[in-house]
C-alpha positions, 0 to 999 in steps of 0.5 A: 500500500505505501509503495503504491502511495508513494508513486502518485506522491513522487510524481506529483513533487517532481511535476510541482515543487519548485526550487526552495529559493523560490518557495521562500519568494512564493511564501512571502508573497503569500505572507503579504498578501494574507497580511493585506487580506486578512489583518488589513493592513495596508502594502507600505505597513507590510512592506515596511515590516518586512524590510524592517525585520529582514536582518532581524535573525542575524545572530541565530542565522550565525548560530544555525549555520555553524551548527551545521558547520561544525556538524559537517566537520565532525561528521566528515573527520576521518574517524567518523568517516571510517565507522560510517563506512564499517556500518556501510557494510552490514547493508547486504541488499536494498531493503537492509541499506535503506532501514541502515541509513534511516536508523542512522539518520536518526541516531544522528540527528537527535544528538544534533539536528546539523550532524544528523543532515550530514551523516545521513548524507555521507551514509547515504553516498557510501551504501550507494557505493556498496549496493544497488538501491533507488537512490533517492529513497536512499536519500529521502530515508537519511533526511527523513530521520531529521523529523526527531530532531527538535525532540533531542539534544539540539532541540532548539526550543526545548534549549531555550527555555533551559536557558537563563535569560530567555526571552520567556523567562519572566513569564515561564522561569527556566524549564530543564531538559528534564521536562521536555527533553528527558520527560517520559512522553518525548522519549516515548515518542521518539522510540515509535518513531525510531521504529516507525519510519524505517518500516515506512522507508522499506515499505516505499522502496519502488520495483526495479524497474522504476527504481533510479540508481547512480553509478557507484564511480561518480561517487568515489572521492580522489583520494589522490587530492587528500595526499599531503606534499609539504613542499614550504614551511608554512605547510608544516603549520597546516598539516600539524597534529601538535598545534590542532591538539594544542588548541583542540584539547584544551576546548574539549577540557572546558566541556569536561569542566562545563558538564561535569564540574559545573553542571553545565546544560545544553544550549546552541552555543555550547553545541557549535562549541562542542562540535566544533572542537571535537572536529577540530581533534578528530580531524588532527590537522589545521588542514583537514578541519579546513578542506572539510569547512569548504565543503561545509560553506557549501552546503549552507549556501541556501541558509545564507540567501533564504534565511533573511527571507523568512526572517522579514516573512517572520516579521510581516507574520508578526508585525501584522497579526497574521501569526497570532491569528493563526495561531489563536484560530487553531486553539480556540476551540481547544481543551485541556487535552487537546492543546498540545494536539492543536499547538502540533498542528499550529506550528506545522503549518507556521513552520511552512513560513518560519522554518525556524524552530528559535523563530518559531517560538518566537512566533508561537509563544505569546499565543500559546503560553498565555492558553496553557496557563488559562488552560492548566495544561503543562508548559513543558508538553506545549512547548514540545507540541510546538517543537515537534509541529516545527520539525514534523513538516520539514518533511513537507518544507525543503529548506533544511533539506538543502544541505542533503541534497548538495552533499548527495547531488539531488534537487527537492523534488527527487525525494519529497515524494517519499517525504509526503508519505512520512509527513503523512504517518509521522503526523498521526504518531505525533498527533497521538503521542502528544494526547496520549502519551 
């Protein structure tokens, strides 16, 4: 049944879905034009709200690109590089390739949402080499594990709220990764999905011949270009263990310190900072922590250019009402029981036009904060329903799609086919962890 689902899904992306910069130009369209329609607002009030807030998202920008940075470089050190390929192994055949590189996917990106982008990619491109599989299932089956990373350990909302200082904190106080991270009702969510979405991905995989496969010579990497000829001085400062280690240690201390001397939580910068020298040690030269960073700046390219954009869609959202709006829409009718349901389904769709789980609490909390505690329901399962809404139609949503498909050398269109049919039962598993759990 999901094999016959997915045909008419695949082929209906591959016709309609445009590139994800034209999404963004399409979505702010429509944001204008709702504000302008439904709040009556008028063009220059809406203009002037969206330039106004264009280059309001600079520093989480800053904090959102080097989480995938230093993902990518932890994730293409060489270590991480050799275990990827031990595992490459045990796929024996296209069933097992495609339930190995979802599973991984998964582990990864709930220990972090940039790491598990690029894992999954690199995981996707070394099975590709050892077996015969659809290769955007393969793909599409790596950046499907994405959908757990709002509900792990770089959760940015869950993060936030755990952080001193944040801007709800006069009205919530700090809530630790204990309600909301750690709480039996998102673990539990975690584990079906941990089970679900490969079944799903397997079940998906199209008979040979509509099956698309890639020539396994095409993604062989030049092993020739990863030699190192040091022919001048300055080289040796480049390619030395001694100074990367000298640098790279002592940061690793620090976390050590952070962690467990001082009790230390989790926020997006202890993360960069985290991944960043991890992959500045397990990289062991200057050198090879910066041939990965090229490659990495290429892969965020989209956040550069996009992320600006949604910023002034966030704004015009905002500014307008039209946020409030929705949202207020969509809870209205709510109850006890159903607000976490409803706070789901609300940032699933505010996440079509702020796909920022930071700005999408920015948007949702002075809505949703003020109904749970009218309500009595509990902060933390609000603020999780929100967050799972965020990462669930990403699925649906191409922009952090954008660094799988450059690593793998795909477009949106190739695997969002397969990503509709996740959307699909990953909203109905949520949808019901979130009441019933």
């Amino acid at each position: 049944m999901l094999k016959f689902l997915s045909r008419p899904a695949v082929k209906l992306v591959e016709r309609y879905l445009p590139d994800p910069y034209i999404f963004v130009l399409l979505l702010t369209i429509i944001a204008a034009a709702a504000a302008i329609a439904v709040e009556r607002q008028t063009p220059l009030a809406v203009m002037r709200f969206w330039g106004d807030g264009f280059w309001n998202l600079l520093t989480f920008s800053m904090q959102m690109l080097l989480v995938l940075v230093t993902g990518f470089m932890l994730a293409s050190s060489p270590p991480i590089k050799r275990l990827l390929q031990k595992l490459a192994s045990l796929a024996r055949n296209a069933g097992g390739a495609i339930i190995l590189v979802t599973l991984v996917s998964l582990a990864a990106s709930w220990i972090n949402w940039g790491f598990g982008l690029v894992v999954g990619a690199l995981f996707a491109k070394e099975l590709a080499r050892l077996v015969r599989v659809d290769y955007r299932l393969l793909v599409a089956s790596a950046y499907s594990g994405f959908v757990v990373w709002h509900g792990g350990l770089a959760g940015s909302i869950p993060l936030t709220i755990a952080t001193e200082g944040h801007f709800t904190a006069d009205q919530i106080g700090v809530i630790g990764t204990g309600s909301t991270i750690f709480a039996f009702f998102n673990l539990a969510l975690v584990a079906c999905l941990f089970i679900s979405i490969p079944l799903v991905n397997r079940l998906m995989l199209p008979d040979d011949k509509e099956s698309v496969y890639v020539d396994p010579k095409l993604l062989e990497e030049d092993d020739e270009a990863t030699r190192v000829r040091i022919t001048r001085p300055a080289e040796r400062l480049e390619n030395s263990v001694t100074l990367a280690w000298l640098v790279g240690i002592p940061g690793v201390i620090f976390l050590l310190d952070h962690f467990v001397l001082r009790g230390g939580g989790l926020n997006l910068n202890v993360v960069n900072f985290m991944f960043l020298f991890l992959a500045i040690v397990l990289h062991r030269t200057p050198r090879s922590l910066l041939e990965s960073l090229h490659e990495a700046i290429k892969g965020g390219a989209g956040i550069v250019i996009q992320f600006p954009f949604y910023a002034g869609i966030m704004a015009i959202m905002i500014q307008s009402g039209l946020a409030e709006t929705m949202s207020e829409s969509l809870i209205s009718f709510a109850t006890e029981a159903s607000l976490p349901f409803w706070s789901f389904i609300s940032a699933g769709i505010v996440n079509l036009f702020v796909p920022s789980g930071g700005g999408q609490w920015a948007v949702q909390a002075p809505v949703m904060l003020p109904a749970a505690e009218a309500l009595g329901v509990d902060i933390s399962r609000v603020a999780m329903a929100v967050a799972w809404g965020d990462a669930w139609t990403n699925l649906l949503q191409p922009f952090w799609a954008l660094p799988v498909l450059a690593i793998a050398g795909l477009k949106a269109k190739d695997i969002m086919g397969f990503c509709l049919v996740q959307l699909l039962i990953t909203g109905i598993i949520i949808a019901v962890g979130l009441t019933w759990f």
